[in-house]
N, C-alpha and C positions, 0 to 999 in steps of 0.2 A: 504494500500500500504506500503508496506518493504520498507523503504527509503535504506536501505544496499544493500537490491537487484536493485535499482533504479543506485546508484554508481557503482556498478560492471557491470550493463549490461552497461552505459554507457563507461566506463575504456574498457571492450574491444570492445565495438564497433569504439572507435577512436583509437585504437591500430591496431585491424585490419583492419578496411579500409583506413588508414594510409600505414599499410606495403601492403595491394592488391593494391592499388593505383599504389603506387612506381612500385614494377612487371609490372602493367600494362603500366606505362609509359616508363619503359624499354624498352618494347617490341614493342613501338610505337602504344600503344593503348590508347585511353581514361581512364583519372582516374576514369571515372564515373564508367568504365566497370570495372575493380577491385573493386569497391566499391559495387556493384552488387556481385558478387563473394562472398565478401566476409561475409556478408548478408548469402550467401546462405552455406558457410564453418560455419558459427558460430551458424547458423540457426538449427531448428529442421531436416533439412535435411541433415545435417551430424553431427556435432557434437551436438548438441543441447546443449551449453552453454547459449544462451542467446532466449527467447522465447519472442513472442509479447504480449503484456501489453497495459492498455489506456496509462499509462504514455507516450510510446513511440509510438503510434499513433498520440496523442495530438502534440508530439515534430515534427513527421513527416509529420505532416498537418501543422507548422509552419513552417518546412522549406520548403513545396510547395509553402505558400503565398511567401516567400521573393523569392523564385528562380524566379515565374512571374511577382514579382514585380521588378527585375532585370531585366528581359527579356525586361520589359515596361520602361524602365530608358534607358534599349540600343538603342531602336527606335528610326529617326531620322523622324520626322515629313515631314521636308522639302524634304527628298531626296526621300521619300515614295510618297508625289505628282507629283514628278519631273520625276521618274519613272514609277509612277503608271498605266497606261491603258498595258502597255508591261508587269510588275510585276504580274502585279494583273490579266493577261488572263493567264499567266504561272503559277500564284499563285494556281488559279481557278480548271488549270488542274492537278494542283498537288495534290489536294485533291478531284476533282471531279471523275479519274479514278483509284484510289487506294480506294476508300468508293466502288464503283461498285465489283473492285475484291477482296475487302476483304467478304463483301457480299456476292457472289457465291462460293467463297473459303469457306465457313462459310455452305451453304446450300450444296455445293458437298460432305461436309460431314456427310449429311443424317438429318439438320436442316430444319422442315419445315418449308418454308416461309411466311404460312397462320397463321401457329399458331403464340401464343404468343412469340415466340422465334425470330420472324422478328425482332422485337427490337433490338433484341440480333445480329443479325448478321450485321444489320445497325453500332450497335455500333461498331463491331469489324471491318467495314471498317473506322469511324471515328477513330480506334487508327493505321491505315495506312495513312491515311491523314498528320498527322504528321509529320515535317520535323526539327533538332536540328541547331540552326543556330550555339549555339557556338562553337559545333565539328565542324561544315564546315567553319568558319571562323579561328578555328585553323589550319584547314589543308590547306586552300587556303594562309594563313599566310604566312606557314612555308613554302608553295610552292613559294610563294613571287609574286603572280597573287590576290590577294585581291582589290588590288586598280584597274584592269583590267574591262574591259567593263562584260568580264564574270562573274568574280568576286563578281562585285556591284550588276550585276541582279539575280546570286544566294542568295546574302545577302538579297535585295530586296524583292524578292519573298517570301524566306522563312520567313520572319517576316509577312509578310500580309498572307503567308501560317498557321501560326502558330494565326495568329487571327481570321481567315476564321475557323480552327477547335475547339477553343476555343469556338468561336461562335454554334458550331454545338452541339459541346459536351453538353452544356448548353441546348439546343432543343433536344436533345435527351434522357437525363438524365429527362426533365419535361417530357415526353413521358411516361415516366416510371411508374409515378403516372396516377391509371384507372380515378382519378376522375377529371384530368388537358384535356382539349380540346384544339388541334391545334391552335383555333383562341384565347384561354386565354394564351396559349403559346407567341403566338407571342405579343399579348401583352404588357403583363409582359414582353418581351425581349424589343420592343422599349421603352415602358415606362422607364425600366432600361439606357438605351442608351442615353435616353432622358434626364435624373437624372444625368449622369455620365456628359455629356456634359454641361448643366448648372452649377453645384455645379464644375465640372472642369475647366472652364472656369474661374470662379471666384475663386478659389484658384488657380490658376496657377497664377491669379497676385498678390496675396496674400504673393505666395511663392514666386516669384520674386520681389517682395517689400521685404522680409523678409531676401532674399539673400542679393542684394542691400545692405543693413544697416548691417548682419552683415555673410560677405562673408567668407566662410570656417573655420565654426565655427560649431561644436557639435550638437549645437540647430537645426540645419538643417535640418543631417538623422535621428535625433532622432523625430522630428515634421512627419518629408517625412513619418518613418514609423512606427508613428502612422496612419497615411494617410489610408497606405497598408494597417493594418487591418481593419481601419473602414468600406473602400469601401469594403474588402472582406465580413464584418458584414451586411453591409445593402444590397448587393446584394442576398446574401441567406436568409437574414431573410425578406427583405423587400418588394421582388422582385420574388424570389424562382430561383435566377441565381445562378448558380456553384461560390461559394465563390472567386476559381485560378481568375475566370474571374474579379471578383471586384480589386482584387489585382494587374492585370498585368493592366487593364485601367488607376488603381491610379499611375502605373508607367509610364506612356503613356502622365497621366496629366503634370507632372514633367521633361520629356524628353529634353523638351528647355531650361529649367532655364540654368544659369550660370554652378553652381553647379551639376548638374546633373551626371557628371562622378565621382566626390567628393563620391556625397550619393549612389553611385556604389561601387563602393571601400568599402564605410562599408559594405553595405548592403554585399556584400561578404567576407569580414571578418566574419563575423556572420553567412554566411551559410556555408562557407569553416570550421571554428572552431568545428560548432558542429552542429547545423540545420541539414547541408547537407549532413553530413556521416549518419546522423539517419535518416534521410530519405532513400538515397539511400538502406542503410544497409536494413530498414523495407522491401524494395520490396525483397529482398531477404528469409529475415525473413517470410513473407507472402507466398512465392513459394511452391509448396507443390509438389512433385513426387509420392506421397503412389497412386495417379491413374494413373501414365502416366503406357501407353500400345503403342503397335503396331499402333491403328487408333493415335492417338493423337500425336505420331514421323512421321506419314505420314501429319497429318495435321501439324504438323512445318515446315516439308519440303516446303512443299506447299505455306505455309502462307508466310515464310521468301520467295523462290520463286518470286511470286505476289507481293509482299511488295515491292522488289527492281525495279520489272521489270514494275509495273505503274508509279514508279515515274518519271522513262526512259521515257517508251511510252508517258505522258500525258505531264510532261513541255517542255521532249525535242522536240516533235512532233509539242507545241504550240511555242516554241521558234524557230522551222523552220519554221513555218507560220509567224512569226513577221521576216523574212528576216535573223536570223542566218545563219553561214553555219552547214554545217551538222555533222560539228566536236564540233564547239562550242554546238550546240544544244546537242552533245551529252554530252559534259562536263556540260551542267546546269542541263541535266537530273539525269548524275551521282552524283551533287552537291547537290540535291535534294534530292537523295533516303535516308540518313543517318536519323536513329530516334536516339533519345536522350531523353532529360529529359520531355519534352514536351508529349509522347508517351507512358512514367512511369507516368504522373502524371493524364492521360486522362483511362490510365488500369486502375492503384488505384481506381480512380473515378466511374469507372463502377463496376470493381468487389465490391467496396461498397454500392452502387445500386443495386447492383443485376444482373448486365445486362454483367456480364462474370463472365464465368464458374471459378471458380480458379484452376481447373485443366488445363484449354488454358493460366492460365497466363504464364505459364513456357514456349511458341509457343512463347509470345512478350519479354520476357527476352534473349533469343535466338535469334531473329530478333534486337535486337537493340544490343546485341552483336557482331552480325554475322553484318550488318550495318555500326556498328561504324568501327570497323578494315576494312572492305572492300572499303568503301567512298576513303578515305586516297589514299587506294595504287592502286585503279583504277584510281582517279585523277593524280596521281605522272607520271600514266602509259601514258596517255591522253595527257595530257602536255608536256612530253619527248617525245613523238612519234608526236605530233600536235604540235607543240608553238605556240603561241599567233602571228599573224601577227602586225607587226607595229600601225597600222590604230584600233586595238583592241587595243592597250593600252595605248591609247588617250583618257581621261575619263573630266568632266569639273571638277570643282575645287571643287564644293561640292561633288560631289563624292567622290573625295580624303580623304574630311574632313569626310563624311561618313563612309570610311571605317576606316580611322584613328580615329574616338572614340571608330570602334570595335575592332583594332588593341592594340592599348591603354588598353582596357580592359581584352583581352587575356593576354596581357602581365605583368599587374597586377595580374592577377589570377596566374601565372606562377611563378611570387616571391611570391606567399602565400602560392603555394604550394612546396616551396624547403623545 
């Protein structure tokens, strides 16, 4: 390995997704989506300055673990019970009718479903299951409906949504291997579960003894994430679970401590600095156009299509059965539909399995583009045209505090990123 060439591809990878960022937040888009971009400006697919390497694989499999280990530090335990049977039936259908239509989407374009390729299209509905809570709590933010009944149960949902496919992801990816059987699957996953819960349990007082004694101090996020990697080590090595998954639980163990928003804050210094641009940038780097053709722009259509309109039908369908009205229902449907970083890191994971084509990845780079921009200004739409009744914006107090650790943490990301 060229350590020269290791500097330079680094230098403009945070240059560029630096200045794609900015553009994109100009234009009231997600930084993430610029940083995709520009991935794909820098990438073999037009310019070819900078090409993929282990180096910068290794780096963007380290910035997966800390983004789920963030994700798992934002979860609020308590409000997750509090809401949970209404969360978690909406959560359910949010991944339950986007996996069916990514599936037939998958076979209507000429994929048999008997053959070995079933796999394959199962997976490409688990990367529509998928929902980004922190583009939807940025844009329910800036709408200033965050702390709203609506609000909370889109926040809600889409974390138990985004564990519901984390979970899947992991069952389908062991699928993969001819020599793994269903019932050694499921297994290995409660086993896992089982591990994470006990050895969790007992470090979560560990690290609240440790906070305790010495509160907002260094030793903290540096202990927390050693944490992160370890559960990601023993979950794939010990267990045969998707590494993200070890990583987003060990953030999940941690949620309640004192410090929890503290070791949030690093933890995204560190992926904001450089993890997370080399990441983002890789899936771009990764993208390959030398096959797209005519079927494969009709299957993006399609995909992105299906992508948005399950997430509509299934939560908001389930959220008019839990007594919504039919406005709200339609705002947590559209709350829902947005993919994100959750959705890049479930592709990744397959197209390194094997189990997507890399010519489809450029269908999911597209959808999570086409996603992130439209979420935003169909809610702006929804809310100006429907407001929130009185009686909707009456929430209990944990709620509030719910949304205000996510609130909190947008807003820090926000001065990191000036």
């Amino acid at each position: 390995m060229d350590i020269l060439s290791v500097f330079k591809d680094i230098a403009i990878i945070l240059i560029a997704t630096k200045l794609f960022g900015l553009v994109a937040r100009k234009l009231k888009a997600p930084q993430v989506v610029g940083e995709i971009i520009a991935g794909l400006v820098i990438g073999p697919c037009l310019l070819g300055w900078v090409g993929e390497t282990d180096f910068l694989t290794a780096m963007a499999e380290i910035g997966v673990a800390l983004l789920m280990f963030s994700a798992g530090l934002g979860t609020d335990l308590k409000e997750l019970v509090k809401t949970g049977p209404m969360a978690f039936l909406i959560a359910v259908a949010g991944v339950v009718v986007p996996l069916g239509g990514g599936a037939l989407v998958y076979y209507a374009f000429g994929f048999d479903p008997i053959s070995n390729q079933m796999l394959e299209s199962v997976f490409m509905g688990t990367v529509l299951a998928a929902t980004s809570v922190s583009i939807t709590v940025q844009a329910l933010n800036e709408l200033g409906h965050l702390k709203g009944k609506v609000g909370t149960t889109i926040l809600s949902a889409a974390i138990i949504d985004d564990i519901i496919g984390i979970i899947l992801l992991t069952v389908v990816i062991g699928f993969k291997d001819p020599n793994q059987s269903p019932l050694r699957i499921g297994i290995q996953t409660i086993l896992f579960f089982v591990f994470a819960f006990i050895c969790g349990f007992a470090l979560y007082f560990l690290f609240k003894w440790l906070d305790k004694r010495n509160p907002h101090t260094r030793r903290i996020p540096i202990f927390s994430l050693a944490l992160c990697f370890a559960f990601a080590y023993c979950a794939e090595e010990f267990f045969g679970i998707a590494d993200i998954t070890g990583a987003y639980v060990a953030g999940i163990v941690l949620c309640n401590i004192q410090d929890s928003n503290y070791i949030e804050r690093k933890m995204d210094i560190n992926s904001y600095m450089i993890f997370g641009p080399i990441f983002f940038a890789s899936i771009g780097l990764q993208t390959s156009f030398n096959d797209f053709n005519m079927s494969i722009l009709w299957f993006t259509i399609a995909l992105v299509a299906v992508a948005l309109i399950t997430k509509i039908i299934g939560c908001g369908g389930v959220a008019r059965i839990c007594r919504f009205s039919t406005t709200d229902s339609l705002k947590i449907g559209v709350g829902m539909m947005n993919r994100g970083e959750v959705a890049l890191i479930v592709a990744q994971k397959g197209m390194i399995a094997g189990l997507l084509n890399p010519s489809m990845f450029s269908a999911i780079i597209v959808l999570i583009i086409v996603s992130s921009i439209a979420t935003p200004i169909v809610l702006k739409f929804l809310y100006s045209k429907f407001p929130d009744k009185e009686s909707d914006k009456e929430i209990s107090e944990t709620s509030k505090k719910f949304a205000d650790k996510h609130i909190e943490a947008v807003e820090a990301r926000k001065g990191q990123q000036q």
